[in-house]
N, C-alpha and C positions, 0 to 999 in steps of 0.2 A: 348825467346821473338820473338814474329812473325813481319815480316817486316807490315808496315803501309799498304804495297801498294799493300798486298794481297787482302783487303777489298774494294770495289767499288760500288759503288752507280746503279740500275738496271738502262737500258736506261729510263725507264718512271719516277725515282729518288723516285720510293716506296717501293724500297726491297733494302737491304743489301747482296750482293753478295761477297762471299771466294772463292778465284781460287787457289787450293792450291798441289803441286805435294809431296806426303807424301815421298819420297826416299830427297827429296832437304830438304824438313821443320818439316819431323818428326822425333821423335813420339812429340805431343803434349797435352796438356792438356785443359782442358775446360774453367780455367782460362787468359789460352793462346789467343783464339777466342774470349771470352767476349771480351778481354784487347781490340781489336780491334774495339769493339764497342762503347769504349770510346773518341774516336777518334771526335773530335770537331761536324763534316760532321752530326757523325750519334749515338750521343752521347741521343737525346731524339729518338730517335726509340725503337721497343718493341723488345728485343730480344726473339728469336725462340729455347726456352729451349729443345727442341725434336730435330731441327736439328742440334743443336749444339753438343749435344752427340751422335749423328748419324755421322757427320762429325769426331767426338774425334776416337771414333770407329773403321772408316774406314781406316782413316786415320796410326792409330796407328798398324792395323793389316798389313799394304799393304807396310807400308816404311822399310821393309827390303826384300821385295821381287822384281822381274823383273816389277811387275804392278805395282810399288809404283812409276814409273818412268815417267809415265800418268799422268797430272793433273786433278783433281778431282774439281767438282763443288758444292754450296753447297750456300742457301738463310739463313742466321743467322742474320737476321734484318726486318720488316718492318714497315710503319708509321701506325699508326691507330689512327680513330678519336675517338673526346670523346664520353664519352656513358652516356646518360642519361636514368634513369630507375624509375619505380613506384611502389610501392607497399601499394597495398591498405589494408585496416584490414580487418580485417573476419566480423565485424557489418557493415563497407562499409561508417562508420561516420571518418576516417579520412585515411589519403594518404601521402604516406611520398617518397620525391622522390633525388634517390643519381645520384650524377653527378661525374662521371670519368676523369680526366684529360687527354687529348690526348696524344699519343708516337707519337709526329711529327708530327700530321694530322690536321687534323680541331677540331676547339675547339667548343666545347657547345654553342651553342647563345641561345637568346630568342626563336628566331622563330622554332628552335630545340625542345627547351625546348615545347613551345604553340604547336608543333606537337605531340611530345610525350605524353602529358595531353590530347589530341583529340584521339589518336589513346586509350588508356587508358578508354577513355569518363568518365575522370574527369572534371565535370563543374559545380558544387557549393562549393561555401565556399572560394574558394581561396585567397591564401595570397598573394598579388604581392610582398611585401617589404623581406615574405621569400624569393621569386622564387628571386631577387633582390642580395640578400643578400649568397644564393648561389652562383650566376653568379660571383658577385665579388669576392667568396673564388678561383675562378679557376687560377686570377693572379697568388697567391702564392701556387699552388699545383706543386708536382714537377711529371712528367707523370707517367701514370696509377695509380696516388692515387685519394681517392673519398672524397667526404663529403657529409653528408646527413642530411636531414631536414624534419620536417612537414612542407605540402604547404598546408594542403585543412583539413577542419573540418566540417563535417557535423551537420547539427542544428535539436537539439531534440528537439520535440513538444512539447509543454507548455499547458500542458490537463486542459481541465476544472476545475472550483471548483464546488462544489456541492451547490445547495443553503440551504439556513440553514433562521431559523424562528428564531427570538428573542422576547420574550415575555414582554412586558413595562407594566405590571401589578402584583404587586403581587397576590399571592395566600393564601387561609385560611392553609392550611398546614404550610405556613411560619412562620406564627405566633407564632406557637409553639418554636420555635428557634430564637423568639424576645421577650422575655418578657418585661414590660415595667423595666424601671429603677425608682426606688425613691431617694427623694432630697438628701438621704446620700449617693447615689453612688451604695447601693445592689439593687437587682434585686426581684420584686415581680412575685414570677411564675402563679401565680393565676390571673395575671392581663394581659391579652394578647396583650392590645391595643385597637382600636376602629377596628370593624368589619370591612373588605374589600367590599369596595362596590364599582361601577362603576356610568356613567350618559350617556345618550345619547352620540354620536362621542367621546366619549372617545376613543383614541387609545389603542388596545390590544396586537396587535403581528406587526409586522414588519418582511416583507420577504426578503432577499437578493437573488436576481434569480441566476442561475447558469450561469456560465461564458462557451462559447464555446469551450476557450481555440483556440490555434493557431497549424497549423501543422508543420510538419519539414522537414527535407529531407536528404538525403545520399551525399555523394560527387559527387555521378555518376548524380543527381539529381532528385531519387527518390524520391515520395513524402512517406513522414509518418506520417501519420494520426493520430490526437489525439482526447481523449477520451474526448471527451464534458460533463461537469459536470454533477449531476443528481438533478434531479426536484424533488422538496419537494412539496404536495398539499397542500396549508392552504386553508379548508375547511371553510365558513361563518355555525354557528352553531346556534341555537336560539337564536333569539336577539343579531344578530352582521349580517355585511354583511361588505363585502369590498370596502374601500372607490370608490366611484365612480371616485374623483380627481387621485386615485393611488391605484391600484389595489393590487399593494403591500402591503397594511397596510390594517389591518383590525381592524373596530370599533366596539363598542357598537351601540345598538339601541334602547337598552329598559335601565334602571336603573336596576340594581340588583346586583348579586354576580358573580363576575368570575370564570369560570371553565374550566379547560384547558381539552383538548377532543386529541382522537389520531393525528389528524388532524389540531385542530384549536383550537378553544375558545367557547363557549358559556356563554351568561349571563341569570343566572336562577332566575325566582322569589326566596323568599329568606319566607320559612316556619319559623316563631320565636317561638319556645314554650317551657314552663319553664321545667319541667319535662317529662318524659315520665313514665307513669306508670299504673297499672290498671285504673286509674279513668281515663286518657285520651285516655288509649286505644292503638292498635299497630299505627303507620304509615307507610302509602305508598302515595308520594307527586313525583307528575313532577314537580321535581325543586329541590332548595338545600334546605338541612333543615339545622339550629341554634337549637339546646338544648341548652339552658342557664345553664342550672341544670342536673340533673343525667339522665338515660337511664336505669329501676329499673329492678327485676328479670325477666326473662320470655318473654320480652318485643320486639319484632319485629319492627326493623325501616328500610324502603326500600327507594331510592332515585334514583331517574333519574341525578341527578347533584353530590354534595357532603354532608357530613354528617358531620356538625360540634358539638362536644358537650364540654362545657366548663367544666363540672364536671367530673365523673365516668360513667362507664359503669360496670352492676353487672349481671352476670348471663345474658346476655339478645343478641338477634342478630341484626347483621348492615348489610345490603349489600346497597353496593352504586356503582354507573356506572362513579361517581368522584372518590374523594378520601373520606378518610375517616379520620378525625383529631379529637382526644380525648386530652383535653387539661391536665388533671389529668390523669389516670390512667384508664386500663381495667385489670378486675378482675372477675377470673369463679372460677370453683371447680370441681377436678374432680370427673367424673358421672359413669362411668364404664373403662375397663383396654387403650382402644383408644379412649374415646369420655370426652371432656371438655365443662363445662356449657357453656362457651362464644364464638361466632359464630360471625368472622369480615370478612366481605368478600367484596372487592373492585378493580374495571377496573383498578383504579387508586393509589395514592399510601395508605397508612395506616402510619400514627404518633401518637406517643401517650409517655407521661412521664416514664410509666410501664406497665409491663403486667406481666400477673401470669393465671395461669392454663387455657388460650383462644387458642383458633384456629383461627390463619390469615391466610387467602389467598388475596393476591396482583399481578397484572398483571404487578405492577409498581414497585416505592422502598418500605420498608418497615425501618422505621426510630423508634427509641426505643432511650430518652433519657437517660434514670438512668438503668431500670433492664427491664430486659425480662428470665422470669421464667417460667420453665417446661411447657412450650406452644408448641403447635406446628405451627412452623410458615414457609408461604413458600412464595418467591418471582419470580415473574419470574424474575427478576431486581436485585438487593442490598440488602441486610438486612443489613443496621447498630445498633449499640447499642454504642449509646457516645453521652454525649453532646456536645456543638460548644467547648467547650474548649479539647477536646478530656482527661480529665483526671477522669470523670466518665462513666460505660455503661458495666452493667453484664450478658451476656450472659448466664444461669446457666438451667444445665436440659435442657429434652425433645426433640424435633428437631428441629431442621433450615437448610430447604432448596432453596437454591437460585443459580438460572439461573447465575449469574454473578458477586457473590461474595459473603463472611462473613467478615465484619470488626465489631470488637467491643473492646474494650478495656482490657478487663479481659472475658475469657473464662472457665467456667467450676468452681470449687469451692476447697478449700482448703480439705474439708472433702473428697474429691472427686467421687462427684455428676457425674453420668452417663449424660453423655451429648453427643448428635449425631447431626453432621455436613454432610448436601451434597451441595455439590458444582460444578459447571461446569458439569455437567450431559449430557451434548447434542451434544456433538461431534461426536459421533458415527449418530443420527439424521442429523445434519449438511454434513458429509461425504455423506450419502443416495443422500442429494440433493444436491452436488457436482458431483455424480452418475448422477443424473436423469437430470444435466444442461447437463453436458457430454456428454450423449447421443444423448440428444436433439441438440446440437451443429451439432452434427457430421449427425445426419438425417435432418439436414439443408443443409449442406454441398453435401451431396450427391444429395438430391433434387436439389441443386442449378445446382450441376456438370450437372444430366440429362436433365434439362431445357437446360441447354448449348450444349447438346449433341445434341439432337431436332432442335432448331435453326440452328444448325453447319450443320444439315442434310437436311437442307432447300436448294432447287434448287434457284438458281441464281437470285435476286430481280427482272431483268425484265423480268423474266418470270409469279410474280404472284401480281406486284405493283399494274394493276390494278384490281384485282379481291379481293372487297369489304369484301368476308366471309373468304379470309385468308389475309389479313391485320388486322382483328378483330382478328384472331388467335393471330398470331404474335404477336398485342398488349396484348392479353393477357396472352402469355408467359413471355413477359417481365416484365410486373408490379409483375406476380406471382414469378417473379427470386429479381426483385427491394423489395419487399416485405418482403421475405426469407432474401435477407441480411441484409434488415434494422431489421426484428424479431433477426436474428442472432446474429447480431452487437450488440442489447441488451442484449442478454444473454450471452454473451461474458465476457460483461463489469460484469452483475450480478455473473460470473464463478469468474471470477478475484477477484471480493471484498469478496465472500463466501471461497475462497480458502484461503484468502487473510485469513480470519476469524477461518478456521481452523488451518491453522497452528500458528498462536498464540493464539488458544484459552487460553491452559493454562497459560501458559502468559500472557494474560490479566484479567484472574478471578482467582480469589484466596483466600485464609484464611487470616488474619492480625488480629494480638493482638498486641496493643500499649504497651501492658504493661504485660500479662501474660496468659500460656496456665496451666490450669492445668493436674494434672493425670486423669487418667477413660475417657478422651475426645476420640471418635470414628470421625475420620476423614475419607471420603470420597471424594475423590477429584473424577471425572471420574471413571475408574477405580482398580485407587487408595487406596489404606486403610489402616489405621493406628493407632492404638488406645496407646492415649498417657502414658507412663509407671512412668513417671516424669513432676518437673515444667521445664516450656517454659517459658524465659522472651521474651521481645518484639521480637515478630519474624511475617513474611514472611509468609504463607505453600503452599506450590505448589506440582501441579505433573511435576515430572520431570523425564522423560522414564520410566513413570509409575510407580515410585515409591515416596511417602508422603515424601517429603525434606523441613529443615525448614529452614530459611535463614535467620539468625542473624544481619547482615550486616546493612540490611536498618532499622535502631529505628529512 
C-alpha cells in the first residue's frame, strides 16, 4: 500500500499529482495508485486510466534498476465539469438531452443547460419541468454518472379536412330499398311510397368547406407545413341555385324531382306516363321520366335527369344522364352469342329487383335486389346483388364488371353455371397517372430551381431598382416561380392521395359472398385469376401478390 502523501493536489488544485521514486515504492499495482485517489481530498476527481498504467509501467520496470532511484512524476487525477449534451432525432420532432455529473468541477446549471439548447438551436417545444427535473437528479448522481430525458417535442401539423357535401333529400333510387309496410307488419314490394318530390327553397345538399388545417414545426423551429383540405364544387344544377343567405346549402327553385348530378343537384320536371309502348311511342324528355306501368318490347326511353319505372322493362332500352330505378324487374332474351334484347345504360346509378338476359352500363353503383341473371353488367362503381337484409341476392351467369367491387350474397349456381367476375381492373391505369403526376412534379421542380438560378444571376438591386423594363422582368419571374409552386403544391397533394390509392387498391376492392361461392366461377381480380373448382362459403376474395385468395375470416 502506497503512502497517502505521495498523491498531491497541482498548485492550481485541478490535477492529482504522484511523486513517486519506484526503487523506494515499487513495484506497484494499479489498484495501488487508484487506492490513492480515494483519499478524502480527491476522492470525486476523474481518474486518468491511461496515466495510471503508464505510471504502473514505469514504475514497475525501473525499481530494480540504478534509475529507479529518481523520482518519477506523474497527473492520475483531474476535476472536470459536468457535461451536458443533445441529441436530436433524425425527423428533428424531438431532442433528448443527457446530463453528466461533474468529477469535482462545476456542475450543470440552468444557464449551461439554456446555452447548450442555443448552441444546438433547439427552440420549440420545450419542456421546462423536464429541463427541471433533470437539474434536480444531479443532487443524487454520484460523479461522471448521467441521466437523460426528453426536453423538446416538436408539433405535427394538423392538415386540413377535405370538404364533403351531405345530401337532405332523398332520391328515387331509394325507394326501391323502402317498400311501404302494411298494417300486419309485411312489406308490399309493389308499393313504393309516395313519389320524391321537392318545392321552391327546399334544402338539397349542404356543404362543409374544407378546413385549412394548422402547421407545425421541428424543435430547431422549423416550420412544417400542412396540407389544406380539398374543395368539393357543389355545382347549382337546373332549378336549384345556392342559397343567397349561405352559400353553402343549396336549394330548390322550381318544384319537381331530385336528381343528384356529379356535382350537385338538379330538380327536373317530372314526365308521368302510364306505359311505354307502340302506341305511345319511343321517349326522349329533358327532365325525369315516372312510367307508372311497363316499358314494352323494342321501346327506346332517353332522359336528361332519371328514369323511374314502377313495373317491367321487356325487351326494350333506357339511357338516362340520372339514374335509372326499375321498381319490378328487367327482362331481355338473348339475340345472338354477345348481344341481349335489353339495353340499360346510365351516368348514374341502375336499381332494379331482377334482372335476366340485359346489358347494364352504370358510371355509378349498380344495385340488384333478389337475382341478377346471365347479364352483362358493368359498373364503374359497386355491383350489389342483396336485399337490405343481406340474406337474398343471386348473382348467377354471364358477366359482372366493376371498377370497385362484387358483393352479393350467393355467387354462381349449384349446377354450376359459368359465371365471370372482373374486378379492380385499373391499377395498372392508375400507376400511368402516378407516372405522368411524377414527372410533372419533377419538371416543376427544375423549372422552379432555373427561375432561381436567373434571379441568383441578377447584378445587385441597385444597379437596376430603377430601371422600369427590368423590375417588370423580375416581377415576372417571381409570380412564374410563385405560380410553379402553388401548381406544384397541388399536384403534390393529388401524387400523395393517387399513390395513396394504389397501394391499397386491392385492398379496397374486392369479391364478397355473404353466404356462398360456387364451382365454374372465373374470378378476375387485376391480374389475377381463378376459376373456382369447389363451394366457397361466406368469404372475402382479393388479389393478394397477384394471386385469387379467399379469406374466411370476415362472415
Amino acid at each position: 500500500m502506497l503512502e497517502p502523501s505521495l498523491a498531491s493536489f497541482s498548485e492550481d488544485k485541478k490535477q492529482v499529482e504522484l511523486r513517486i521514486i519506484p526503487s523506494t515504492h515499487g513495484p506497484v499495482s494499479e489498484d495501488d495508485i487508484k487506492q490513492l485517489l480515494t483519499q478524502t481530498d480527491f476522492a470525486m476527481l476523474y481518474p486518468l486510466q491511461t496515466n495510471i498504467e503508464k505510471a504502473c509501467n514505469e514504475v514497475n520496470t525501473l525499481c530494480n534498476q540504478d534509475a529507479g532511484k529518481n523520482e518519477l512524476f506523474f497527473i492520475i487525477g483531474e476535476r472536470r465539469d459536468g457535461k451536458a449534451e443533445v441529441t436530436v432525432f433524425a425527423d428533428k420532432m424531438n431532442a433528448s438531452m443527457k446530463i453528466t455529473a461533474a468529477w469535482g468541477g462545476k456542475e450543470i446549471s440552468l444557464a449551461d443547460v439554456l446555452n447548450c439548447l442555443k448552441s444546438n438551436k433547439i427552440k420549440m417545444g420545450l419542456s421546462k419541468p423536464k429541463i427541471q427535473a433533470l437539474l434536480a437528479q444531479l443532487t443524487f448522481l454520484p460523479p461522471g454518472e448521467s441521466c437523460q430525458n426528453d426536453i423538446a417535442h416538436g408539433k405535427a401539423p394538423v392538415h386540413g379536412s377535405n370538404a364533403s357535401i351531405e345530401r337532405k333529400v332523398s332520391l328515387a333510387r331509394e325507394r326501391l330499398l323502402q317498400p311501404q309496410e302494411r298494417e300486419d307488419g309485411t312489406v308490399d314490394m309493389r308499393n313504393l311510397g309516395a313519389m320524391i318530390m321537392v318545392k321552391p327553397k327546399d334544402v338539397l345538399m349542404v356543404k362543409k368547406p374544407a378546413t385549412a388545417g394548422t402547421p407545425g414545426y421541428t424543435v430547431h423551429g422549423d416550420a412544417i407545413l400542412q396540407k389544406p383540405g380539398q374543395d368539393v364544387n357543389m355545382v347549382p344544377g337546373d332549378g336549384t341555385e345556392l342559397d343567397p343567405k349561405d352559400p353553402n346549402r343549396l336549394i330548390a327553385t322550381v318544384a319537381g324531382q331530385p336528381v343528384e348530378t356529379k356535382t350537385g343537384m338538379q330538380v327536373d320536371d317530372v314526365l308521368q306516363i302510364k306505359d311505354v309502348d307502340v302506341r305511345y311511342g319511343h321517349v326522349d324528355f329533358k327532365g325525369s321520366i315516372l312510367i307508372s306501368g311497363d316499358v314494352h318490347e323494342g321501346m327506346v326511353v332517353k332522359s336528361s335527369g332519371d328514369i323511374t319505372v314502377m313495373g317491367f322493362v321487356d325487351s326494350a332500352s333506357l339511357n338516362a344522364a340520372g339514374d335509372v330505378i326499375v321498381s319490378k324487374g328487367i327482362i331481355g332474351r338473348q339475340i345472338k352469342a354477345n348481344e341481349l334484347s335489353t339495353k340499360i345504360m346510365a351516368k348514374g346509378q341502375i336499381c332494379a329487383q331482377f334482372v335476366q338476359y340485359s346489358e347494364l352500363k352504370a358510371k355509378g353503383d349498380i344495385l340488384v335486389t333478389k337475382q341478377l341473371l346471365h347479364s352483362h353488367t358493368t359498373s364503374d362503381l359497386v355491383i350489389t346483388v342483396s336485399d337490405k337484409t343481406g340474406r337474398r341476392g343471386d348473382l348467377i351467369g354471364g358477366q359482372a364488371t366493376a371498377g370497385h367491387g362484387i358483393h352479393a350474397v350467393i355467387i354462381g349456381a349449384k349446377v354450376g353455371t359459368k359465371t365471370e367476375l372482373f374486378c379492380a381492373m385499373d391499377q395498372s391505369k392508375l400507376k400511368n397517372e402516378l407516372k405522368t403526376l411524377d414527372d410533372s412534379v419533377k419538371s416543376m421542380v427544375t423549372a422552379a430551381l432555373d427561375i432561381e438560378a436567373r434571379l441568383n444571376r441578377l447584378p445587385p438591386k441597385s444597379e437596376w431598382q430603377n430601371d422600369a423594363g427590368m423590375i417588370e422582368q423580375v416581377k415576372m419571374m417571381l409570380d412564374q416561380k410563385n405560380l410553379i409552386i402553388e401548381e406544384r403544391f397541388k399536384e403534390e397533394t393529388q401524387y400523395s392521395i393517387l399513390q395513396t390509392e394504389v397501394e391499397d387498391y386491392y385492398d379496397k376492392y374486392f369479391i364478397k359472398a355473404t353466404k356462398q361461392v360456387f364451382n365454374n366461377v372465373e374470378i378476375n381480380i387485376g391480374p389475377a385469376f381463378n376459376r373456382t373448382q369447389r363451394e366457397h362459403g361466406p368469404c372475402t376474395i382479393k388479389n393478394v401478390s397477384h394471386e385469387v385468395t379467399f379469406n374466411y375470416t370476415g362472415r
